[in-house]
N, C-alpha and C positions, 0 to 999 in steps of 0.2 A: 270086325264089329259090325254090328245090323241096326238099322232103327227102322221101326214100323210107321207109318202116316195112311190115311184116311186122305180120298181126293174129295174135295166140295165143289163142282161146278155148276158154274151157272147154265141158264137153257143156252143162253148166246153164244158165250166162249167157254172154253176151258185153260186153263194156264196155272200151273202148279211149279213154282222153283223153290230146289232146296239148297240152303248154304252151307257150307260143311267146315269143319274145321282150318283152320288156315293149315294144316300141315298134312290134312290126309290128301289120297291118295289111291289110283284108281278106282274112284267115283264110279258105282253105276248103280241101274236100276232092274230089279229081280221084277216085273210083271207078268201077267197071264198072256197067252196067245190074243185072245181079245181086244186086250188092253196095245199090247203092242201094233192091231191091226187100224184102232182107233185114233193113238195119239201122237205125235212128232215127238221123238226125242232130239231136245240140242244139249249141247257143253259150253257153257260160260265164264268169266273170272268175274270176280267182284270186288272191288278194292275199297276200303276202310283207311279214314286216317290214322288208323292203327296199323295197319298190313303193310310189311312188306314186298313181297310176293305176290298178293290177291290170293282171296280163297275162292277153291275150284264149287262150281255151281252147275245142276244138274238143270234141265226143264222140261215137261210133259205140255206141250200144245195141242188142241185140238177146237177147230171151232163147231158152234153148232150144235155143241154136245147137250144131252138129256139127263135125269137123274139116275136114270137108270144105267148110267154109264159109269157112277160111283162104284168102286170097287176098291178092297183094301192093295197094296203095295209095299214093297222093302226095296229099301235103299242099301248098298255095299259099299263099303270103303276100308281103308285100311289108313293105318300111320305108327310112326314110331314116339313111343311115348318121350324119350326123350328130345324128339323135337320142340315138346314144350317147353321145355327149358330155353330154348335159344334165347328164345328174346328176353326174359328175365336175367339171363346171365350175360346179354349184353349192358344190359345197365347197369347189374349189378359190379361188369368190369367198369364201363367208363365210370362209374362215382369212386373205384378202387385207384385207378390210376390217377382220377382226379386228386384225391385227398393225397396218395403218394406223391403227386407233382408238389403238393402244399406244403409238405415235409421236408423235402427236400431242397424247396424252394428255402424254407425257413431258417432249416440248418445249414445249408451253403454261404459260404461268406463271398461275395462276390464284389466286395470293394476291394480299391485299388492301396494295396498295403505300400507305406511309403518309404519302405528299401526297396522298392522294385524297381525296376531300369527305369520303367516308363513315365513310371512318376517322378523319378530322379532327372529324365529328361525333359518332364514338361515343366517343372519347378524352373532348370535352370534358364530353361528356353524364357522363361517370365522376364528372369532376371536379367537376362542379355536384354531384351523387350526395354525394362526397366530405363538400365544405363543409356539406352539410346533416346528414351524419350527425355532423360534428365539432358543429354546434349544435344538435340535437337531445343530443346527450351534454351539453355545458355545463347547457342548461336541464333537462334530468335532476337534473345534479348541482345544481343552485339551488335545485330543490324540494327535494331531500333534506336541503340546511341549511336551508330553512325547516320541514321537519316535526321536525329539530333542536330548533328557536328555540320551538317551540310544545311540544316534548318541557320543556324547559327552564325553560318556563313554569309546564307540570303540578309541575316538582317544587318549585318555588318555593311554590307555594298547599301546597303538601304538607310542605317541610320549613321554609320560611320564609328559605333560605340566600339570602340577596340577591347576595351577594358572588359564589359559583358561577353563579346566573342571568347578571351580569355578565361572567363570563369566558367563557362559551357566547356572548355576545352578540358580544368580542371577538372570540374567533375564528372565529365566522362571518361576520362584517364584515371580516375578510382575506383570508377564502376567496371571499366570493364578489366581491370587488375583482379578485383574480386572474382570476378567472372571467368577469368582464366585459372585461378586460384581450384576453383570447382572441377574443371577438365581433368586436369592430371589425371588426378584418383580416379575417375570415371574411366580414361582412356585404359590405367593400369589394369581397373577392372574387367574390363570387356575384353583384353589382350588374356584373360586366364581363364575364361571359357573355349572349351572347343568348339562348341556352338557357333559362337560367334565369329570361326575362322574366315567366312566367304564375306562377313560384311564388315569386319572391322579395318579392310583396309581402306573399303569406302569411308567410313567412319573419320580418319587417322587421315581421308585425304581434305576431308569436310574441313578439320580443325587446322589442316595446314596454309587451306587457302584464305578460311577467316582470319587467320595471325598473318598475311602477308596483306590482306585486306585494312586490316585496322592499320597497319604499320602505312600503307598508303594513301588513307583518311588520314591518319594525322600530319604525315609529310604535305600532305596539299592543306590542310588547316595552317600549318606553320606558315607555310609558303605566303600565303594569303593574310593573315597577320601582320608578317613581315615587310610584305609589299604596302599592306596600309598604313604602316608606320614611318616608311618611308617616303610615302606621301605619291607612290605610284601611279602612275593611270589604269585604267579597268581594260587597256590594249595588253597592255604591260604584263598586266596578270595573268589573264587569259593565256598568254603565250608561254610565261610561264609554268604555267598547272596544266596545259591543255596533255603531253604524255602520259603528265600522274593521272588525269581525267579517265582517259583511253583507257589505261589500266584496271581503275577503279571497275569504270563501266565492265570490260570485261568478267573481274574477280566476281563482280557481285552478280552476275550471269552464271557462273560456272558454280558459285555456292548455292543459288537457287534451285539451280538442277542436280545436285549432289542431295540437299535438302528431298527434294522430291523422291530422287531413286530410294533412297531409306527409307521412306513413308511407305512405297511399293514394296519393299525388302519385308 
């Protein structure tokens, strides 16, 4: 393919660039002897925020030049017509494959259907979750009446009311009856997950050391009742409770940190 141009220079300089297609290709220029003897030829690229590549760019320099140095000129290049398709069939793929991703996106089901293992495993993993938090709350509530029972105690040495130490004693002996009443089932439940197999014997040790706990609250409540009815002295007593003390102090160390590892669990 040829195009024809006409050069206009100035007296000063002369300077003529032609841009050619982005896709052609061995660019040059057909001039007379004259003209060759006259002007500089260079090769440049040109780039467009459209371009890829850059389009190849031809230049005739010469300074100083006259009018009479105007002479006509042909340009040569060549290209492949289907080159111009590229870039229109590039876009025309990405908006192809974009709308297909939309389809596919649309029609694919991509929730978690609930016969599948995994949701079958997070469901029950809740539920192990669950029963733990329901006995961690019970054994909460068990210390809370035994720091009651020992409340109950201070005011007994203090005010001497034996009868009110008695009635604390009652109803915390029905509270936490209920309150074990609640375990069982809890304990049965967490024993028939398999989930649960690494932490429910922490669980099952929690609950053993609370029931041997309460059991030595109330041995040292009795004890101390006892002694005030008898009109005891506060040496007396002391020396009496001071083991069950010992023990207490211990259990309710050892449930604390049982308490904890489950929280971490």
């Amino acid at each position: 393919m040829a195009c024809h141009f006409r050069i206009f220079c100035s007296v000063l300089m002369g300077n003529v660039s032609l841009i050619s297609l982005l896709v052609a290709q061995s660019m040059r220029w057909l001039l007379t002897i004259s003209l060759l003897r006259l002007f500089k030829q260079l090769k440049e690229t040109k780039f467009s925020h459209l371009d890829m590549i850059g389009r190849p760019v031809v230049v005739l320099e010469k300074k100083n030049v006259v009018p009479e140095h105007n002479q006509y000129f042909q340009v040569y290049y060549r290209f492949n017509s289907f080159s111009l398709l590229r870039e229109p069939m590039m876009l025309i793929s990405g908006f192809f494959f974009f709308f297909l991703t939309c389809i596919i996106y649309m029609h694919a089901d991509l929730t978690i259907s609930k016969s599948s293992a995994s949701y079958l495993a997070k469901k029950q993993w809740d539920e192990v979750l669950t029963v733990i938090q329901e006995v961690e709350t019970i054994i909460s509530s068990c210390l809370t009446i035994h720091d009651k029972l020992e409340s109950s105690l201070r005011d007994l040495s203090r005010t001497g009311n034996v009868q009110a130490c008695k009635a604390a004693r009652k109803e915390a002996d029905g509270a936490l009856k209920e309150l074990f009443k609640g375990l069982k089932p809890l304990l049965s439940s967490l024993q028939s997950f398999p989930q649960a197999a690494s932490i429910c014997p922490k669980v099952e040790e929690l609950v053993k050391k609370e029931t041997e706990l309460q059991e030595k609250v109330t041995l040292k409540h009795s004890l101390v009742i006892d002694c005030y009815e008898k009109k005891s002295g506060g040496h007396d007593i002391e020396k009496r409770v001071a083991q069950i003390q010992e023990r207490i102090t211990s259990l309710r160390q050892e449930v604390d940190d049982l308490l904890e590892i489950i929280n971490e669990i």
